[in-house]
N, C-alpha and C positions, 0 to 999 in steps of 0.2 A: 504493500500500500504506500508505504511511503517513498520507494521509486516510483511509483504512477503519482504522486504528489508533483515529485522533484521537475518529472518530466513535461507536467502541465506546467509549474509555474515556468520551469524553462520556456518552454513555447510560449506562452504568454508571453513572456518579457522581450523575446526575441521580437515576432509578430511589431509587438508597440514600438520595438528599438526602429528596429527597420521603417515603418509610416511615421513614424517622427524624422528619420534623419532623412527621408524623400521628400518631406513636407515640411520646410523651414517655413514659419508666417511671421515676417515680422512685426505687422499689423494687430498680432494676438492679443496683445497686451493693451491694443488699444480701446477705452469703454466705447461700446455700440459701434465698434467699427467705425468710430467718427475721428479725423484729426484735432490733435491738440497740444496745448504747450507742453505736454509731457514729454521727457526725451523718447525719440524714437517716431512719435506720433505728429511731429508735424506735416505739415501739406508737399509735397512731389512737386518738381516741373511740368511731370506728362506721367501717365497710367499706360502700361504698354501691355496687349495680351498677346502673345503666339501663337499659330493656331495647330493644329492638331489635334488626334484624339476626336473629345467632345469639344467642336470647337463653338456651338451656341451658347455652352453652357460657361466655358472662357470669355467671348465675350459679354456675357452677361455679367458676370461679376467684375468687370473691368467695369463696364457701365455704372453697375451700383456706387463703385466705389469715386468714381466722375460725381454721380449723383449726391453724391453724401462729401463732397466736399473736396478730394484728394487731392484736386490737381484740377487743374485748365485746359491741360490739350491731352487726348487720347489718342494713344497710337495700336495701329493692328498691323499683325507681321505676319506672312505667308502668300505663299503661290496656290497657284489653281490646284486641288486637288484632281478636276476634272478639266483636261487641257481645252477642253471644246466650251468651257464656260467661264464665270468671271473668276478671280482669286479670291482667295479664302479672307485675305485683308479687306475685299472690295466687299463682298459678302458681310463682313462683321460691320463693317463700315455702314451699311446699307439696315442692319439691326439696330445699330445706335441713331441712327438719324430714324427708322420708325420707332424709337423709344422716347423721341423728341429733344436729341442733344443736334445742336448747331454744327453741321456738317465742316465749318469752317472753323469748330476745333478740331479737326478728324485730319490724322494723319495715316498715311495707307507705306506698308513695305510690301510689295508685292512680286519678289522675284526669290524670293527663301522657298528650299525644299526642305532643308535642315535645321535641327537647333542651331548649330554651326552657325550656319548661315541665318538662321533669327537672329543670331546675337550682332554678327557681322557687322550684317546691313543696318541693324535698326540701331546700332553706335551711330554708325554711318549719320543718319538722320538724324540722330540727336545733337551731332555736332553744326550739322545743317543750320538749327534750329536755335542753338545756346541751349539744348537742354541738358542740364547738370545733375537734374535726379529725377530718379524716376521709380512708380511701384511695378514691379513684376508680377504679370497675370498667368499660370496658367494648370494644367490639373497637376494634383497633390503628388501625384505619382511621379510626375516630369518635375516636379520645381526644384528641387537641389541642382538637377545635370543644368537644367534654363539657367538659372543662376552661376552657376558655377562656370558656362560658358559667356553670360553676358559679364559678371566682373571681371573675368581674363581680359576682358577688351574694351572694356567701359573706363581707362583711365580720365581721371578726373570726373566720372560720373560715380554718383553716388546709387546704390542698383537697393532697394526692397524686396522683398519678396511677401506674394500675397493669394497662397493657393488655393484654386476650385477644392473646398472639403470636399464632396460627391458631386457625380456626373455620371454619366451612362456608363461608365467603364469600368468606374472605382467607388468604393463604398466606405463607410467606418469599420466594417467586417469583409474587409477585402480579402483578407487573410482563409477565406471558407470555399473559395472558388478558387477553379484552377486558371483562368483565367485573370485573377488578384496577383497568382504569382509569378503569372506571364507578363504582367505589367512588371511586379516590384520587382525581379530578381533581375532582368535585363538594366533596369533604370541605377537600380544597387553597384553594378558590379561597373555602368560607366559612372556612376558619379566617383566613386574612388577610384576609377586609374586617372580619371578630370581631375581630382583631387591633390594626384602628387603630381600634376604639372604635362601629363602624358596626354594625346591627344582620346577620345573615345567613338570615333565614328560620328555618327547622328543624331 
């Protein structure tokens, strides 16, 4: 009995180690998700989401957090998932303007296939732009490697991180599906070789 004790609380702990270290929120701490003089929780230059995955449900929470104060200008990063139709940025873009934000805060990267290239290009833009900080939008699963590849290359930009909790793909009980460890265990193994400076593919 008290090996099948040992072995649960192992699992358990592992399970939470792992969706905590995929899902940095810096924004946690902040009360009602609203900005404030609290360190940590001030207002962003620009709220950027990636797209991939569930990408309505990314820019959705990018929106909310535009809505609730974060930042002034919204950016969306990605190419066409379907080459015969518009980009995934154009698309997000196209959600936030029927949500009733001012299309002429709306900034579009629309030539990323990769995280890689999300972080790249939408540097890229923020330099364009004078944007010096910014909150990072995108599912719980992806946000350590998004992160970890947008500070590699955001010098002098200051990078947040503020992940989708659930979406079509991921859950709080990610961990019961085989497809919870087909997300964590790929997103796991590139965020630490990203981690000691190594490149990780996608």
């Amino acid at each position: 009995m008290k090996g099948i004790v040992i072995v649960v609380v192992g699992f358990a702990f592992l399970t939470w180690a792992i969706g905590a270290y995929l899902a940095p929120d810096n924004l946690a701490k902040c009360k009602d998700l609203l900005p404030s003089a609290e360190a940590g929780c001030g207002r962003a230059d620009a709220i950027v989401a990636v797209s991939g995955g569930d990408t309505t449900a990314r820019a959705n929470e990018a929106i909310k957090l535009y809505k609730n104060g974060w930042a002034a200008i919204l950016v969306f990063s990605g190419a066409a998932a379907d080459k015969t139709g518009p980009s995934n940025a154009a698309v997000m873009k196209q959600q936030a303007i029927d949500a009733g934000i001012d299309p002429n805060v709306i900034l579009v990267e629309e030539t990323s296939e990769t995280t890689t290239e999300n972080a790249t290009e939408t540097i890229s833009l923020f330099k364009e732009h004078s944007i010096t900080s910014a909150i990072l939008v995108t599912s719980a699963y992806h946000q350590r490697r998004a992160l970890l590849e947008f500070d590699r290359r955001a010098l002098g930009v200051e990078v947040r991180a503020h992940p989708v909790e659930t979406d079509k793909q991921w859950s709080r009980v990610w961990w019961l599906t085989p497809s919870g460890w087909s997300l964590a265990l790929p997103e796991l193994v590139r965020s630490l070789i990203l981690s000691t400076g190594s490149t990780a593919g996608q």
